[in-house]
mmJSON file of the N, C-alpha and C atoms, coordinates in Angstrom:
{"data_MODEL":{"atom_site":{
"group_PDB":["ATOM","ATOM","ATOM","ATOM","ATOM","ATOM","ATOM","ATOM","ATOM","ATOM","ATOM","ATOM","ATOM","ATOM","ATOM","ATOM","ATOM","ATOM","ATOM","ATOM","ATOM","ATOM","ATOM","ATOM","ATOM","ATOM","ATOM","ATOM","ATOM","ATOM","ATOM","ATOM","ATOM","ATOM","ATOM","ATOM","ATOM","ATOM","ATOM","ATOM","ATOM","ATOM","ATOM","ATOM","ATOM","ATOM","ATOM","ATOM","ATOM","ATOM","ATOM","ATOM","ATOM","ATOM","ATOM","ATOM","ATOM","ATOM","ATOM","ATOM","ATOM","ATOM","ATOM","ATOM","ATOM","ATOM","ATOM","ATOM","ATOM","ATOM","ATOM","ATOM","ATOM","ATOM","ATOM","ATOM","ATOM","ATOM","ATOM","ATOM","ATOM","ATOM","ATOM","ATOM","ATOM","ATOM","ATOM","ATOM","ATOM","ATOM","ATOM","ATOM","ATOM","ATOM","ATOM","ATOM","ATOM","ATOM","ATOM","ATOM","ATOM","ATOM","ATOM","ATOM","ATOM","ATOM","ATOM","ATOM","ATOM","ATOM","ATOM","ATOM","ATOM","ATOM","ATOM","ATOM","ATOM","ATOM","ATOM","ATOM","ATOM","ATOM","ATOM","ATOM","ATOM","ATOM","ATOM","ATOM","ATOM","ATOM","ATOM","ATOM","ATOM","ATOM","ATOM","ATOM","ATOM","ATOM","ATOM","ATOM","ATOM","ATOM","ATOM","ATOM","ATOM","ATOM","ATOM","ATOM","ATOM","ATOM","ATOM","ATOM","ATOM","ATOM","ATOM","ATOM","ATOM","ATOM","ATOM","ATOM","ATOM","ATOM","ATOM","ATOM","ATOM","ATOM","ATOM","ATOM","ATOM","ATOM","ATOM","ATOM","ATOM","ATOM","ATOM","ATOM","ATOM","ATOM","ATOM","ATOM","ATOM","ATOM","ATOM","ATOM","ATOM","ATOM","ATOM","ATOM","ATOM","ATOM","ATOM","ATOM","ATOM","ATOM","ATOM","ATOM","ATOM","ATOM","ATOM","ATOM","ATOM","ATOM","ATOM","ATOM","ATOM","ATOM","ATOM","ATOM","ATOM","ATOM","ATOM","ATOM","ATOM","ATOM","ATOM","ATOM","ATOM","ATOM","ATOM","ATOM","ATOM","ATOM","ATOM","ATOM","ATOM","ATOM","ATOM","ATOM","ATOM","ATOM","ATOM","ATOM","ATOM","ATOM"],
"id":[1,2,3,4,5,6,7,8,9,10,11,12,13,14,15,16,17,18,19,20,21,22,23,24,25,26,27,28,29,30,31,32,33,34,35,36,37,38,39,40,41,42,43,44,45,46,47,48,49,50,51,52,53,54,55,56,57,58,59,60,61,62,63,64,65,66,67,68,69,70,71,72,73,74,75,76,77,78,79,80,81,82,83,84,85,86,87,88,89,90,91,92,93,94,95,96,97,98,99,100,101,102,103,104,105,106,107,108,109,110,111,112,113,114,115,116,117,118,119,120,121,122,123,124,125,126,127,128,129,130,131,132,133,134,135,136,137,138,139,140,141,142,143,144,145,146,147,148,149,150,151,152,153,154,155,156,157,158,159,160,161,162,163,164,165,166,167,168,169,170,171,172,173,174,175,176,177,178,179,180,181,182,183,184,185,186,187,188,189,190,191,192,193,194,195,196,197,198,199,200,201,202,203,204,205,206,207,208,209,210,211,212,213,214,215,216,217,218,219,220,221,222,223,224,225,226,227,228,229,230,231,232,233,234],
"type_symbol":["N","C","C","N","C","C","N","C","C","N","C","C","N","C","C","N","C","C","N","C","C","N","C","C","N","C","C","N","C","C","N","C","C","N","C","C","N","C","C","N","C","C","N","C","C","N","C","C","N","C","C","N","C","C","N","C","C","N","C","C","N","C","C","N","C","C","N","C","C","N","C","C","N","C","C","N","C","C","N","C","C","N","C","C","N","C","C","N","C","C","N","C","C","N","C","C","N","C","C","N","C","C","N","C","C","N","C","C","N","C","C","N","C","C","N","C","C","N","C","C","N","C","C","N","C","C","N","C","C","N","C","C","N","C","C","N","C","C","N","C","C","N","C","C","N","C","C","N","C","C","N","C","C","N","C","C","N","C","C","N","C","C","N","C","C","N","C","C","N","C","C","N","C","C","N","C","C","N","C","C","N","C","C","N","C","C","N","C","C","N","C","C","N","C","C","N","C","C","N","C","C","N","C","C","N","C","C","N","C","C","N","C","C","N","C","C","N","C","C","N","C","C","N","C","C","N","C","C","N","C","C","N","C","C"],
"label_atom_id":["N","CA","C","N","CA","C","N","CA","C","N","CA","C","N","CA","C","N","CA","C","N","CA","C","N","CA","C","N","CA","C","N","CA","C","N","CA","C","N","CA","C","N","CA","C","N","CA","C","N","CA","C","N","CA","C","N","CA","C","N","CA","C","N","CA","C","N","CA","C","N","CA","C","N","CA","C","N","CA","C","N","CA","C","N","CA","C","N","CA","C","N","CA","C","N","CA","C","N","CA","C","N","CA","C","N","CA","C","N","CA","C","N","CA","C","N","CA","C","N","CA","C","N","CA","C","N","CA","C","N","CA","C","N","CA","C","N","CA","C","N","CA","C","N","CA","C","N","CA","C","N","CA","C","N","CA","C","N","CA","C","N","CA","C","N","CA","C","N","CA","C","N","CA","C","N","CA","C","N","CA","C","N","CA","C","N","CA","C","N","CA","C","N","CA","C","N","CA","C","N","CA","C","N","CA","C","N","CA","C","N","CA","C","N","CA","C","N","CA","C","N","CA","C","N","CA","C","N","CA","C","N","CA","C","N","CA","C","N","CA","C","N","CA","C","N","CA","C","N","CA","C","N","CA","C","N","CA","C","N","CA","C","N","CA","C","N","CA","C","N","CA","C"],
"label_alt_id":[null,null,null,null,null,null,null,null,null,null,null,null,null,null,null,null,null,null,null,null,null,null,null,null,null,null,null,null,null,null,null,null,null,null,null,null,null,null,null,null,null,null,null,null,null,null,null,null,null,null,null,null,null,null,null,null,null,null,null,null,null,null,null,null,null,null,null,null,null,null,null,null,null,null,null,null,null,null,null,null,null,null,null,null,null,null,null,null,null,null,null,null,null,null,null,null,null,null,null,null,null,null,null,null,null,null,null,null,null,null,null,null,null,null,null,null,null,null,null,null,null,null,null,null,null,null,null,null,null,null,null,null,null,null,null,null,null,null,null,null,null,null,null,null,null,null,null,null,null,null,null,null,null,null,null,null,null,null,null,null,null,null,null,null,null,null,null,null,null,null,null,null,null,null,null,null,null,null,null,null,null,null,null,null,null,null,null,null,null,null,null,null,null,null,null,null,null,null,null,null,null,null,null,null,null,null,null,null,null,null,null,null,null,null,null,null,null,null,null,null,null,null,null,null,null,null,null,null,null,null,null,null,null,null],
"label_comp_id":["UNK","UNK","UNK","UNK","UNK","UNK","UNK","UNK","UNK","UNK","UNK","UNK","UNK","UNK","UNK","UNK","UNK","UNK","UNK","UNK","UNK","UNK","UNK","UNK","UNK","UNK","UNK","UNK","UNK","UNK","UNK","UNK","UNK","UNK","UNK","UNK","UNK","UNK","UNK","UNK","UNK","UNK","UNK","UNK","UNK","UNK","UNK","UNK","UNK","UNK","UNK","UNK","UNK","UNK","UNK","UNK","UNK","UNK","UNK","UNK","UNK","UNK","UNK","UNK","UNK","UNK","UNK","UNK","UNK","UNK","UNK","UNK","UNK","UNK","UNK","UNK","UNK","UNK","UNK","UNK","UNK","UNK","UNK","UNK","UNK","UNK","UNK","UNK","UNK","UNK","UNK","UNK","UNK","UNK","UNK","UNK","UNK","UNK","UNK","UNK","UNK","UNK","UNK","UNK","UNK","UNK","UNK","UNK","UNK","UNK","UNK","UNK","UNK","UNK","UNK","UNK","UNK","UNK","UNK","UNK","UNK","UNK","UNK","UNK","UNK","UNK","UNK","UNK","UNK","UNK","UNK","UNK","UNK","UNK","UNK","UNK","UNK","UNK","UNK","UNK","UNK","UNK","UNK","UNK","UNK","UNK","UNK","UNK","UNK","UNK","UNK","UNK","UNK","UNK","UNK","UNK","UNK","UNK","UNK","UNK","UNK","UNK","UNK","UNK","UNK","UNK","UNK","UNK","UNK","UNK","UNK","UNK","UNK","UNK","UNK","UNK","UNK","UNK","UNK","UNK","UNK","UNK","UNK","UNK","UNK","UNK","UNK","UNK","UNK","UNK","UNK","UNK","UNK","UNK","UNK","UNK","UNK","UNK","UNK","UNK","UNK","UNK","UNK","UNK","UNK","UNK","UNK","UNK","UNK","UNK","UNK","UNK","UNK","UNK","UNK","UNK","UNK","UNK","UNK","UNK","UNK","UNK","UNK","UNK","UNK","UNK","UNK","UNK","UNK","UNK","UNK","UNK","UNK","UNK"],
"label_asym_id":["A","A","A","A","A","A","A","A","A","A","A","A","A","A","A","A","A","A","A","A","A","A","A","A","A","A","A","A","A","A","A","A","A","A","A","A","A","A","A","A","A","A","A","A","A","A","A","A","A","A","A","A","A","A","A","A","A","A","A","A","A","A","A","A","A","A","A","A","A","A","A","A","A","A","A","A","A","A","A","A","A","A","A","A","A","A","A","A","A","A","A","A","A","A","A","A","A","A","A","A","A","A","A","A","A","A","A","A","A","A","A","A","A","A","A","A","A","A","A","A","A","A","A","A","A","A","A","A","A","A","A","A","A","A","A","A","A","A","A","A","A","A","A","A","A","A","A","A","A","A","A","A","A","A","A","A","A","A","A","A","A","A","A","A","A","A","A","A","A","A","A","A","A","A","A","A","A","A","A","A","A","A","A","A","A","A","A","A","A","A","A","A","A","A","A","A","A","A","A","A","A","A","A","A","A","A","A","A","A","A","A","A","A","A","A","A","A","A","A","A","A","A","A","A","A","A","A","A","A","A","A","A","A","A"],
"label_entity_id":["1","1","1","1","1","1","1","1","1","1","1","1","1","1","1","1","1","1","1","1","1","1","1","1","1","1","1","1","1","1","1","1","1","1","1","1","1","1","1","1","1","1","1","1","1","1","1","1","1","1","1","1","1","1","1","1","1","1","1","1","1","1","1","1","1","1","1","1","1","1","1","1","1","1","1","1","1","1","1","1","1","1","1","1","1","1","1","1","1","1","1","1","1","1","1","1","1","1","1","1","1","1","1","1","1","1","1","1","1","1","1","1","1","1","1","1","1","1","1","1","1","1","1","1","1","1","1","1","1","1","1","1","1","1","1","1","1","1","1","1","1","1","1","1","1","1","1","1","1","1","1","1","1","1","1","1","1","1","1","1","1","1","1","1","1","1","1","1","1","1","1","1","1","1","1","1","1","1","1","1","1","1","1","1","1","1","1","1","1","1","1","1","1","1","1","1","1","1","1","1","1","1","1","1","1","1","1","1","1","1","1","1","1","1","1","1","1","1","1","1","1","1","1","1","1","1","1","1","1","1","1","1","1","1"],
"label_seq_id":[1,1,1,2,2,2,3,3,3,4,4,4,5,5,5,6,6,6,7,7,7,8,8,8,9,9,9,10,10,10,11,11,11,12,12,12,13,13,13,14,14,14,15,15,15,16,16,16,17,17,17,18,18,18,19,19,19,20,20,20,21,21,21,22,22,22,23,23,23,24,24,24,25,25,25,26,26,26,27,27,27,28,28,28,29,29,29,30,30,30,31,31,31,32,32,32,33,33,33,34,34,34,35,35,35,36,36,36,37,37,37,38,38,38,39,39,39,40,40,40,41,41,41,42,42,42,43,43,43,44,44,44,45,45,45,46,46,46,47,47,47,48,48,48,49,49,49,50,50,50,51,51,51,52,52,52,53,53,53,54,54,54,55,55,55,56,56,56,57,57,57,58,58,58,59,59,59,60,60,60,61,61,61,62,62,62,63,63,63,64,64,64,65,65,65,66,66,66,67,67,67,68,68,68,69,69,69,70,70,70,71,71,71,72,72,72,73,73,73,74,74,74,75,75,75,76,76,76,77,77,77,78,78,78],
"pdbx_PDB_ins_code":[null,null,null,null,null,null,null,null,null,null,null,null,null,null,null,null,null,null,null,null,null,null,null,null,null,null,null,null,null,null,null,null,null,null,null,null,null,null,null,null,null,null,null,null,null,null,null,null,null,null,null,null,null,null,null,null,null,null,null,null,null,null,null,null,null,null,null,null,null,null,null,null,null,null,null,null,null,null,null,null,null,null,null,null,null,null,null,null,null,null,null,null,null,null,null,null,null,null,null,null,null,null,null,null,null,null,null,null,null,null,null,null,null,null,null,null,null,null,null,null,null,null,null,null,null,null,null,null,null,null,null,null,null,null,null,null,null,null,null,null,null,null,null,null,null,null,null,null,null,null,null,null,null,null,null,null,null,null,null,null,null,null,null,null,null,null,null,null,null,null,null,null,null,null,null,null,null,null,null,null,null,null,null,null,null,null,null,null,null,null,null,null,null,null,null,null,null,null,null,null,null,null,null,null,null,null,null,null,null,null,null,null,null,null,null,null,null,null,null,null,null,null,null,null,null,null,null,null,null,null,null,null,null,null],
"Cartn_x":[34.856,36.278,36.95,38.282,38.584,40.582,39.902,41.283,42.149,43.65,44.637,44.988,44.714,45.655,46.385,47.861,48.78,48.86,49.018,49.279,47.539,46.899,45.298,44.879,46.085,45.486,46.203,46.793,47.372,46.293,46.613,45.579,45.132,45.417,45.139,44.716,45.318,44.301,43.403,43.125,41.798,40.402,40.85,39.561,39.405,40.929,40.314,39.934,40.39,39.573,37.866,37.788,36.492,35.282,35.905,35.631,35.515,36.327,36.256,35.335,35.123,34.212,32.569,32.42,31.292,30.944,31.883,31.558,32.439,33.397,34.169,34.772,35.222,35.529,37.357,37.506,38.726,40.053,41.239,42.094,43.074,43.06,43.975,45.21,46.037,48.05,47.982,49.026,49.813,51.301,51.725,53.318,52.877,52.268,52.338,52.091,51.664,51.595,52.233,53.211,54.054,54.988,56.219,56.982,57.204,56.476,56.394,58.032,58.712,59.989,61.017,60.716,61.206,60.609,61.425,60.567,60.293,60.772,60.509,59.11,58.709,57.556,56.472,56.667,56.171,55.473,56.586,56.137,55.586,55.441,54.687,52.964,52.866,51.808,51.131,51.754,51.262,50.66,51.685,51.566,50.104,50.176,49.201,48.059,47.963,46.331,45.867,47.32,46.618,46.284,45.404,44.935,43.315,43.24,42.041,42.044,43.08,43.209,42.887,42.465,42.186,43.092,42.945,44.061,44.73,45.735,46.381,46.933,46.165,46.69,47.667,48.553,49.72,49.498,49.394,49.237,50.209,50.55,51.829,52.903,53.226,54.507,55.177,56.779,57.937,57.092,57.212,56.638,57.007,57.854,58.583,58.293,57.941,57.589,59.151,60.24,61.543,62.102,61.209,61.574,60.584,59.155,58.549,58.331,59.278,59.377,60.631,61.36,62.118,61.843,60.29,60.032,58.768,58.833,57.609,57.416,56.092,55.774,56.694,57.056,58.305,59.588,59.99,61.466,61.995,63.107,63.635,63.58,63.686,63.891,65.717,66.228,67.446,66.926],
"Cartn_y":[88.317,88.083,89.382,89.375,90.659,90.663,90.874,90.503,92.182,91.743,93.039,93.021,93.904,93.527,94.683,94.144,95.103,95.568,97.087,97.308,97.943,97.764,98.495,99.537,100.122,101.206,101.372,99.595,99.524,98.756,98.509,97.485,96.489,95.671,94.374,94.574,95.318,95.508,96.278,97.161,97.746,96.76,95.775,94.727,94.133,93.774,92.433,93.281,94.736,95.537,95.145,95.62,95.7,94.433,93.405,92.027,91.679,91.704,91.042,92.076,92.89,94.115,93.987,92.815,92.523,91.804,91.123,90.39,90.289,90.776,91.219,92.266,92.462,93.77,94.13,94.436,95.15,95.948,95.624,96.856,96.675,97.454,98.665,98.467,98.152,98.905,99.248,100.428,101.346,101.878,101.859,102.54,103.511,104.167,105.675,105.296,104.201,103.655,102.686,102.055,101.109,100.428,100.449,100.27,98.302,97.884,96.159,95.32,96.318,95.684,95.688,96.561,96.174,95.256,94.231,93.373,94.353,95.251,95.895,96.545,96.995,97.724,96.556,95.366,94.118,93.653,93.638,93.258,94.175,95.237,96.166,96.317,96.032,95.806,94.493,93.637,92.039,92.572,93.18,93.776,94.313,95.327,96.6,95.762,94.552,94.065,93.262,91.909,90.685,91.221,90.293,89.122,89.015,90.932,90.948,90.474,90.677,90.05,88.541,88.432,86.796,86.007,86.671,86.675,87.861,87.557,88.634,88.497,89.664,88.912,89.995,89.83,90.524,90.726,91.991,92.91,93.528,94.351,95.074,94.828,95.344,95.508,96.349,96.266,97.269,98.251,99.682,101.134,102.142,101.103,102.2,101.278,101.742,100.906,100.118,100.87,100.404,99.049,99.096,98.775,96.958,97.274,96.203,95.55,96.54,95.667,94.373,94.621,93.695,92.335,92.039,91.195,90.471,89.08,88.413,86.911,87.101,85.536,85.486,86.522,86.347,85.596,85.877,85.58,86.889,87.157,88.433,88.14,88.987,88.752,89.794,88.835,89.008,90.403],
"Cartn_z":[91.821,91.764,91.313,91.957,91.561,90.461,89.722,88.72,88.455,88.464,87.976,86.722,86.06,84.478,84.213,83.842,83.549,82.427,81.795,80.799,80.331,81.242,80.911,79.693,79.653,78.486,77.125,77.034,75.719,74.865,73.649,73.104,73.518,73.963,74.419,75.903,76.482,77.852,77.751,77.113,76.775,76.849,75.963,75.53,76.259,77.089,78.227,79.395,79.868,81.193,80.307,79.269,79.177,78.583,78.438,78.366,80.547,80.726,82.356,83.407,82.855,83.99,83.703,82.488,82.452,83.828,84.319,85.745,86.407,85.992,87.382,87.693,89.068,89.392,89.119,88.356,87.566,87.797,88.443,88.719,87.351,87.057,85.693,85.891,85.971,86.314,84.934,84.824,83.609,83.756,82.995,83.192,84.267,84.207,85.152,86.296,86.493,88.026,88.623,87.677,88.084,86.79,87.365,85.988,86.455,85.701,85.657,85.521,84.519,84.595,85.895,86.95,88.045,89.12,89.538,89.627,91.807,92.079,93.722,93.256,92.373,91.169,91.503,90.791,90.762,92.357,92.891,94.53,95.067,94.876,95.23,94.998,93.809,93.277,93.939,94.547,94.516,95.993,96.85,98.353,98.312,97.896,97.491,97.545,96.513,96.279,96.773,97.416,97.696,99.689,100.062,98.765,98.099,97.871,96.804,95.964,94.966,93.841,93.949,92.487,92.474,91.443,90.665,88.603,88.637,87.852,87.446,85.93,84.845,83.647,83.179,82.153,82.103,81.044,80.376,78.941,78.413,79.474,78.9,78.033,77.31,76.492,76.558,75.991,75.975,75.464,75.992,76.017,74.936,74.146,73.453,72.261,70.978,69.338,69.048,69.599,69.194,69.927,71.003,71.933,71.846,71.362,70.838,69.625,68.523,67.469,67.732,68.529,68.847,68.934,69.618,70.177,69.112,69.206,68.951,69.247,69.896,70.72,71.51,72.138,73.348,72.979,71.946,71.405,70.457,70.964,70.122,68.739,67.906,66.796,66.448,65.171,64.865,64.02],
"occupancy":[1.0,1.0,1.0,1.0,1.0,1.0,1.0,1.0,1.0,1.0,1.0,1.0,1.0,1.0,1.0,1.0,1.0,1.0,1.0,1.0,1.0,1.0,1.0,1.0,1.0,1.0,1.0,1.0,1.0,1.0,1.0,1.0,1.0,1.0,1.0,1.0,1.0,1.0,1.0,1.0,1.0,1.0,1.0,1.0,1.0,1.0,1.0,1.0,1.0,1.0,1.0,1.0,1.0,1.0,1.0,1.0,1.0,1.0,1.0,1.0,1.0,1.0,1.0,1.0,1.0,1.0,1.0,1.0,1.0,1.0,1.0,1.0,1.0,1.0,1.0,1.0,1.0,1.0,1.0,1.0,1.0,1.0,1.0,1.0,1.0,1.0,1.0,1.0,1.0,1.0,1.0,1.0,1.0,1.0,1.0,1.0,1.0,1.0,1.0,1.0,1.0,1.0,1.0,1.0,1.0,1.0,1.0,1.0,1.0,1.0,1.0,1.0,1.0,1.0,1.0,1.0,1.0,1.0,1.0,1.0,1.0,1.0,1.0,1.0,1.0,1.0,1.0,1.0,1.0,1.0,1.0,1.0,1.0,1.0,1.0,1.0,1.0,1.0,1.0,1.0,1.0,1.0,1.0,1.0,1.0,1.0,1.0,1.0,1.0,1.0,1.0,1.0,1.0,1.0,1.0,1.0,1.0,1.0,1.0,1.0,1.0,1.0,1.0,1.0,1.0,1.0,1.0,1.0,1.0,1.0,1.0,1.0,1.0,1.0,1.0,1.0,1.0,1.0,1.0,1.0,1.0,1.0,1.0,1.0,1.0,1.0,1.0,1.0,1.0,1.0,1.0,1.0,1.0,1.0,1.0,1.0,1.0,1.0,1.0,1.0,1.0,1.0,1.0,1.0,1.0,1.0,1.0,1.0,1.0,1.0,1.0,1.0,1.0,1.0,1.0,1.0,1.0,1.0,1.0,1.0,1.0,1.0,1.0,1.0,1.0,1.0,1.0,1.0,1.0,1.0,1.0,1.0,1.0,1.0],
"B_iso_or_equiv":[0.0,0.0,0.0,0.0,0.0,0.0,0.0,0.0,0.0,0.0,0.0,0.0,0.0,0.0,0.0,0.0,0.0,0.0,0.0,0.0,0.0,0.0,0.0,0.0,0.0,0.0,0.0,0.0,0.0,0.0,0.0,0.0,0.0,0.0,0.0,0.0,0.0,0.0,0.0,0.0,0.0,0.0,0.0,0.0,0.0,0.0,0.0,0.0,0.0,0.0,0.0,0.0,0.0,0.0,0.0,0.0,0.0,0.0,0.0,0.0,0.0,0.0,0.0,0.0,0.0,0.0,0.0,0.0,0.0,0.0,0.0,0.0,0.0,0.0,0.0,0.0,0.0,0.0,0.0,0.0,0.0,0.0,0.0,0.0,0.0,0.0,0.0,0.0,0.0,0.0,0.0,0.0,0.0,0.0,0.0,0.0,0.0,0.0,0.0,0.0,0.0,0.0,0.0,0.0,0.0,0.0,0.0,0.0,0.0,0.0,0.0,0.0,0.0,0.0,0.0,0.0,0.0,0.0,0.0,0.0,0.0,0.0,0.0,0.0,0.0,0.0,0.0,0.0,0.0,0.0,0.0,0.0,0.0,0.0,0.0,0.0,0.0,0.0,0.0,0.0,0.0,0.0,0.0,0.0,0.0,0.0,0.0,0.0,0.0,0.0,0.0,0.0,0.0,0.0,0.0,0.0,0.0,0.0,0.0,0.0,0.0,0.0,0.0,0.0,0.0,0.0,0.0,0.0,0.0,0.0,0.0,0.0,0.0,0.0,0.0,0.0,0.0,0.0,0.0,0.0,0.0,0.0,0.0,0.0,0.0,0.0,0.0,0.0,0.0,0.0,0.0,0.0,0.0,0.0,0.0,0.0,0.0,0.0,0.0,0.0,0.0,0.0,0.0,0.0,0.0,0.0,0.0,0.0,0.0,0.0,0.0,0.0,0.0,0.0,0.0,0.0,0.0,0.0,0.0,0.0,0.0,0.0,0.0,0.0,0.0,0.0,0.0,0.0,0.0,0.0,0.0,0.0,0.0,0.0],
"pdbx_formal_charge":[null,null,null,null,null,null,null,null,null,null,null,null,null,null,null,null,null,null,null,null,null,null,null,null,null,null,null,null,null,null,null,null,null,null,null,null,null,null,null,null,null,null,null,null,null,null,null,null,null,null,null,null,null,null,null,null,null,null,null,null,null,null,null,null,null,null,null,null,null,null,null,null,null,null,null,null,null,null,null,null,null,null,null,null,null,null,null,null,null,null,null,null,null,null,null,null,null,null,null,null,null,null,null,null,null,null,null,null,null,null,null,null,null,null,null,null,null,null,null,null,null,null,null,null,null,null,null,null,null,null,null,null,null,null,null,null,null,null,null,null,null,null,null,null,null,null,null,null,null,null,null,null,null,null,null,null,null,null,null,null,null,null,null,null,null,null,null,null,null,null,null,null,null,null,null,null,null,null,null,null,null,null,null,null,null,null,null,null,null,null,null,null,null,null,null,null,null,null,null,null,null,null,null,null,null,null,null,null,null,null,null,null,null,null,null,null,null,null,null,null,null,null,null,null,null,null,null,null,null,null,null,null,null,null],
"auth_seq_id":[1,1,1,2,2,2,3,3,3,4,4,4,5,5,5,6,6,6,7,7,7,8,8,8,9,9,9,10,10,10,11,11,11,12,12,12,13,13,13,14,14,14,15,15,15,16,16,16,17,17,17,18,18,18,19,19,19,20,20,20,21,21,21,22,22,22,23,23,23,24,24,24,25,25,25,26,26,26,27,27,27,28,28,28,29,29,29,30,30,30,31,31,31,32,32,32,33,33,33,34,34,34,35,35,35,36,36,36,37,37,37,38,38,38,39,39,39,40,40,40,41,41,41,42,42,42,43,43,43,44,44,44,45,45,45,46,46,46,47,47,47,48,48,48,49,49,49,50,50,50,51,51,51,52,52,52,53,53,53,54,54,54,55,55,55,56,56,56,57,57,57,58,58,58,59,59,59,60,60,60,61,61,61,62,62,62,63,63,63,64,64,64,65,65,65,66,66,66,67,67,67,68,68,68,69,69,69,70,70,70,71,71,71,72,72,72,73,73,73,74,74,74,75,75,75,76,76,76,77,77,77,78,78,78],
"auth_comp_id":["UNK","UNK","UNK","UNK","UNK","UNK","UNK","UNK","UNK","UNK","UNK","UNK","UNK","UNK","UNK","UNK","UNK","UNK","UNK","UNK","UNK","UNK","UNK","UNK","UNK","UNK","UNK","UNK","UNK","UNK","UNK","UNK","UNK","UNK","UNK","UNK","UNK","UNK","UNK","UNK","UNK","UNK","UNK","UNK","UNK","UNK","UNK","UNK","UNK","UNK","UNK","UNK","UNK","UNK","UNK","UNK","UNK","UNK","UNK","UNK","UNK","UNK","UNK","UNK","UNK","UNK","UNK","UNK","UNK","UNK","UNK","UNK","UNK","UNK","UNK","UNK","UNK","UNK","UNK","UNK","UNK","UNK","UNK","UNK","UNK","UNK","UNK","UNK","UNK","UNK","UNK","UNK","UNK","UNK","UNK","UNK","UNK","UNK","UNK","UNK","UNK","UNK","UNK","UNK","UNK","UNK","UNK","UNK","UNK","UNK","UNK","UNK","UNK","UNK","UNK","UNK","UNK","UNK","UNK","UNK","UNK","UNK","UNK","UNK","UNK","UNK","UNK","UNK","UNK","UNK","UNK","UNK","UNK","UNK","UNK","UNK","UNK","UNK","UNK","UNK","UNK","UNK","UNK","UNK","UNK","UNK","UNK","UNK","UNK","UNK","UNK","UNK","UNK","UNK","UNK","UNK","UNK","UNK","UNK","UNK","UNK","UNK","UNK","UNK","UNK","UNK","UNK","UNK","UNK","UNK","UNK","UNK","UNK","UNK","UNK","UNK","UNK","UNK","UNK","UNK","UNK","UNK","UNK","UNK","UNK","UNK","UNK","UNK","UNK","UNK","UNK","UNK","UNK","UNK","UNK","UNK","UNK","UNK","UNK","UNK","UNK","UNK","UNK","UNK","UNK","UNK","UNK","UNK","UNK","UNK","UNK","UNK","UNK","UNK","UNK","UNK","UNK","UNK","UNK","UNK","UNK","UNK","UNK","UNK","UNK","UNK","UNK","UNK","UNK","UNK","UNK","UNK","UNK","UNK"],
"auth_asym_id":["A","A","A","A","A","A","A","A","A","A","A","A","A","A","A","A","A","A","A","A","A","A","A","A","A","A","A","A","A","A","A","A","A","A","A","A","A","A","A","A","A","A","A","A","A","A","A","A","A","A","A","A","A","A","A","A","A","A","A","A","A","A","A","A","A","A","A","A","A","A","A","A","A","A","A","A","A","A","A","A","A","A","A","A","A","A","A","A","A","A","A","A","A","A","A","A","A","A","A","A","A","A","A","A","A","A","A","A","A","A","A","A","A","A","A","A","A","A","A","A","A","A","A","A","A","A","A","A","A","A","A","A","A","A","A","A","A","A","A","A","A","A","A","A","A","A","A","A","A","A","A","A","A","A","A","A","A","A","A","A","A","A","A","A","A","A","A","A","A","A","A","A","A","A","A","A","A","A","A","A","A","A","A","A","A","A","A","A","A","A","A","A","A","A","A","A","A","A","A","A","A","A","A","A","A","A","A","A","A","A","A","A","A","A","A","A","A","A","A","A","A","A","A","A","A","A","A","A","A","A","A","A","A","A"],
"auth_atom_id":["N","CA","C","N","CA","C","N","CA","C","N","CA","C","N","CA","C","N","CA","C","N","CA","C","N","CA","C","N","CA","C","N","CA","C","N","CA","C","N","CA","C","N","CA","C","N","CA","C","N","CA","C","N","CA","C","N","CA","C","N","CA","C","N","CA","C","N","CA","C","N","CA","C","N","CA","C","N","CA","C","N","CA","C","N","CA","C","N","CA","C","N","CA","C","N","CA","C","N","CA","C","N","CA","C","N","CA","C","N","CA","C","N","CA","C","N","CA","C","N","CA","C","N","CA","C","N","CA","C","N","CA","C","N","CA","C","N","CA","C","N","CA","C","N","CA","C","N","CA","C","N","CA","C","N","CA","C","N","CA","C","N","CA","C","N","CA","C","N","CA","C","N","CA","C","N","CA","C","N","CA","C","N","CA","C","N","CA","C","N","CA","C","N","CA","C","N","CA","C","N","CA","C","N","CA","C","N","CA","C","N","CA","C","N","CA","C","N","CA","C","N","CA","C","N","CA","C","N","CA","C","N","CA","C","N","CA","C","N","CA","C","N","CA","C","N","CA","C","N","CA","C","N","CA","C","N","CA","C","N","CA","C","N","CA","C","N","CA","C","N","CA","C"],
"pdbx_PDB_model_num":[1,1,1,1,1,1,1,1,1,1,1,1,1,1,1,1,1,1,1,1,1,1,1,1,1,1,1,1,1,1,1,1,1,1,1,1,1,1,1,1,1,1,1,1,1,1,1,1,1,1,1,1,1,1,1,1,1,1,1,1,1,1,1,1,1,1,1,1,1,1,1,1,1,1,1,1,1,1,1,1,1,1,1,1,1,1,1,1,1,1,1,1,1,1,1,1,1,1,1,1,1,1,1,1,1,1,1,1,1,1,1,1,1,1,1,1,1,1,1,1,1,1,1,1,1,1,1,1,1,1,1,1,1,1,1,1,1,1,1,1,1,1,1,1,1,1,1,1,1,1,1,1,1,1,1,1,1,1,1,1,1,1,1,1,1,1,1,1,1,1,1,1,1,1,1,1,1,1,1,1,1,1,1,1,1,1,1,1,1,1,1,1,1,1,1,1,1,1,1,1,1,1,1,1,1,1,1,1,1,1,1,1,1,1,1,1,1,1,1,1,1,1,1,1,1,1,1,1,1,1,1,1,1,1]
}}}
């Protein structure tokens, strides 16, 4: 099976590229290869893989510390 995970070379995608490549075969996305918040970025990516892809798990976070302290459990914080 072949799974995409976004955000590959932040913390959390680090572990899961290298948790899921025990058995399966792995594509990476990173800011430098696709900016996720656009969603033409987004469709691009979906174009590009399917229909290799099988999963697609989503890692990424805002890119900027200012930008992700904002956030937690996906609700802004005041």
């Amino acid at each position: 099976m072949k799974i995409m995970i976004t955000g590959g070379n932040g913390q959390l995608g680090i572990d899961c590229v290298r948790i899921f490549r025990k058995a399966h075969e792995v594509v990476s996305v990173d800011l430098d290869e696709a900016d996720i918040t656009q969603l033409p970025e987004v469709e691009r990516l979906v174009q590009t893989f399917t229909p290799d892809i099988h999963s697609m798990y989503h890692c990424a976070i805002p890119y900027t510390s200012k930008k992700a302290k904002r956030f937690y459990i996906g609700k802004p914080l005041s």
